[in-house]
Every structure is written in C-alpha cells, then in structure tokens.
C-alpha positions in Angstrom: 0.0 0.0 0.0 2.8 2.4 0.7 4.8 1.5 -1.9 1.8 2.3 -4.4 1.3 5.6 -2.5 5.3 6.7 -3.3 5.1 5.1 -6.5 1.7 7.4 -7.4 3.3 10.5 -5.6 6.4 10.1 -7.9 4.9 9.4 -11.2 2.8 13.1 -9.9 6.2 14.8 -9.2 7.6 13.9 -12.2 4.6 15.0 -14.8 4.2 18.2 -12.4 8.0 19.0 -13.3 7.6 18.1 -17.2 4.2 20.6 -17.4 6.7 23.0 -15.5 9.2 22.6 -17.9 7.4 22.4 -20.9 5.7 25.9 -19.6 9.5 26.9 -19.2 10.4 26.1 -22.3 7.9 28.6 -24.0 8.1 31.3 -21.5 10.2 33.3 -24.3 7.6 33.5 -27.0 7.1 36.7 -28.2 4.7 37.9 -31.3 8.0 37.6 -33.7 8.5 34.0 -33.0 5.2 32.9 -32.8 4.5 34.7 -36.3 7.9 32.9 -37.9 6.7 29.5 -36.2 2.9 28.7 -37.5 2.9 25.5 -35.6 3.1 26.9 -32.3 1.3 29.9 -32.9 -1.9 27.4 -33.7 -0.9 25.4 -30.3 -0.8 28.4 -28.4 -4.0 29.9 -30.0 -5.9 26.2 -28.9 -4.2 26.8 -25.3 -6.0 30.2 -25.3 -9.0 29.7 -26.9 -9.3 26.1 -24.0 -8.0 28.7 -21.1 -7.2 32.1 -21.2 -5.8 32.7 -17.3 -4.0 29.2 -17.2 -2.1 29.7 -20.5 -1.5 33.5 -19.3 -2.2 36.6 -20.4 1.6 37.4 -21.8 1.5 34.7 -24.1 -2.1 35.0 -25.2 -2.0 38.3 -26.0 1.3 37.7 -27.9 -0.6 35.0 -29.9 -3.1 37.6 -30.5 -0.3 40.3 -32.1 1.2 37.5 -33.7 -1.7 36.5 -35.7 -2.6 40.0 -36.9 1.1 40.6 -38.1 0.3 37.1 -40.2 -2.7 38.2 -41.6 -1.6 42.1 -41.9 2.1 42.0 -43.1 4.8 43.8 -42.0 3.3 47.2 -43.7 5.5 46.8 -46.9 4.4 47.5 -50.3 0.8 47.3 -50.9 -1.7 45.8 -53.3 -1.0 47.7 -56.4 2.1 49.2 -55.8 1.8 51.2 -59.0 -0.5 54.4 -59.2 -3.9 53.3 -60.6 -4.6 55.0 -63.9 -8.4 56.2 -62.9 -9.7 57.4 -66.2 -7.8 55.6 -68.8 -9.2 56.9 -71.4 -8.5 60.3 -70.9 -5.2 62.2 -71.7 -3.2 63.9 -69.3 -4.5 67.0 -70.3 -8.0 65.5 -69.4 -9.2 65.7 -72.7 -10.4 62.4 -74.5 -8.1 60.0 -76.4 -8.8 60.0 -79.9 -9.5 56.3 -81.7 -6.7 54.7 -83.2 -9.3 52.1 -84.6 -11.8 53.3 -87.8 -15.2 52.1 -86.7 -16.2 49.2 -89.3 -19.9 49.7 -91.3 -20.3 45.8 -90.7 -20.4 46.5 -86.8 -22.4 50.1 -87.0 -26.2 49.5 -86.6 -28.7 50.0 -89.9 -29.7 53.2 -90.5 -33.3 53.2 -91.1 -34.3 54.7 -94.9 -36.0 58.3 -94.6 -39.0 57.9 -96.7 
C-alpha cells in the first residue's frame, strides 16, 4: 500500500515537473517568433481559446499580435504598388483620347431609310 502511495506520488512529481518545464520552455515566446513559427502559434491559439488565465495573459496576448502581423504584413508595399490609372481613357491633359481604330460599317447599326 505504501509502496503504491510513493510510486503514485512520484509518477505526480515527475509530470508536475515536465508541465513545469514544458511551460519553461515557452516562456520566451514573443509575437516575432510565434508569427515565424505557425505550428506553435496554432498550439498556443488552442491553449488560449481552452484557457485564457491558465495559459496566461503574456503569451495570449502575444498570440493575438502574432496573428494579426500574419494576416496584416509587416506594412510593406501594398496591393498595387503602381498608381492606378483612374480614367484611362483620358489624356493627361484631361481631354479624351482620340481612336486609333476606324469604326467598321459591318459593326455600325442599320440606318433606317427616310421615306
């Protein structure tokens, strides 16, 4: 009976000190590394999402910047990074373009005959 009792008490000390340690381990997350490491960043999101106070507020909230720096960027170039030509068929001047292209007879409706 006491031999089960120091054999439970030790199998509880040891998997209390690997949840310590594993807790250690991660302690130095920050929003960089979570954002360069995907993996962890979606382990530590679950941990959050599951328990919010036991995973801790430091890391969570790391999670949190890391994932909008994901989805954001790092504010680089954007979209389009030439300028959008808004009325492109106008000249500089703001004056129409002129057609290069002869409209063809075969496309130009029927005029109807004036009787």
């Amino acid at each position: 009976m006491i031999g089960q009792l120091i054999r439970l008490g030790a199998v509880a000390a040891v998997g209390a000190g690997f949840v310590f340690l594993i807790q250690q381990s991660h302690a130095d997350d920050t929003a960089e590394s979570l954002a360069a490491d995907p993996e962890r960043l979606r382990e530590v999101q679950r941990l959050c999402s599951q328990d919010w106070v036991g995973t801790g507020d430091a890391l969570c909230t790391a999670a949190s910047q890391a994932r909008r720096k994901r989805f954001m960027g790092s504010g680089g170039p954007r979209y389009t990074p030439h300028p959008v030509e808004l009325f492109p068929s106008l000249e500089e001047d703001g004056k129409p373009k002129a057609n290069e292209v002869e409209p063809d007879d075969s496309t130009m409706p029927a005029k109807p005959d004036a009787e």
